[in-house]
N, C-alpha and C positions, 0 to 999 in steps of 0.2 A: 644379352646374347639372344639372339631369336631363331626361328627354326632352320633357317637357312643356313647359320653358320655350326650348326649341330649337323647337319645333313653332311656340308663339305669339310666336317672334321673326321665323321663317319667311312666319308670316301676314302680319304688318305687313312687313314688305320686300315681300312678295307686294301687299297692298293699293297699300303706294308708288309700287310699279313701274306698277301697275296707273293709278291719277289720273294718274302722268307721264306715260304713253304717250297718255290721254285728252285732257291740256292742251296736248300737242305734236300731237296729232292736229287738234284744235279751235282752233289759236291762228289769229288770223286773218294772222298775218306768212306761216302755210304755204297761204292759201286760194288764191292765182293757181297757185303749183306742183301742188299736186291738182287745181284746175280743168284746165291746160296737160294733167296727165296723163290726168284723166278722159275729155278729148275723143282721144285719140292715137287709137284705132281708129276713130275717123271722120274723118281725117285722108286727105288724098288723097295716094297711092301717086303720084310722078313719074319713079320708077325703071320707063319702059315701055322695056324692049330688044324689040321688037316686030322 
């Protein structure tokens, strides 16, 4: 095995990783949990110790 076929084993795990993170990114089972976090900085502060 020489370095070249280390290199283009590398790539494809690299691709792989890469569509899993897209599909898990994208699935609509995570879309309320990203909406919930998208909105957090507009979220109203109730912690007033005034």
């Amino acid at each position: 095995m020489d370095i070249n076929t280390l290199r283009g084993l590398a790539t494809v795990f690299a691709m792989i990783a890469f569509i899993g993170v897209c599909l898990w990114a994208y699935s609509s089972r995570r879309k309320t949990g990203f909406d919930e976090a998208a909105n957090l900085p507009f979220a109203d502060d109730i912690n007033d110790d005034d």
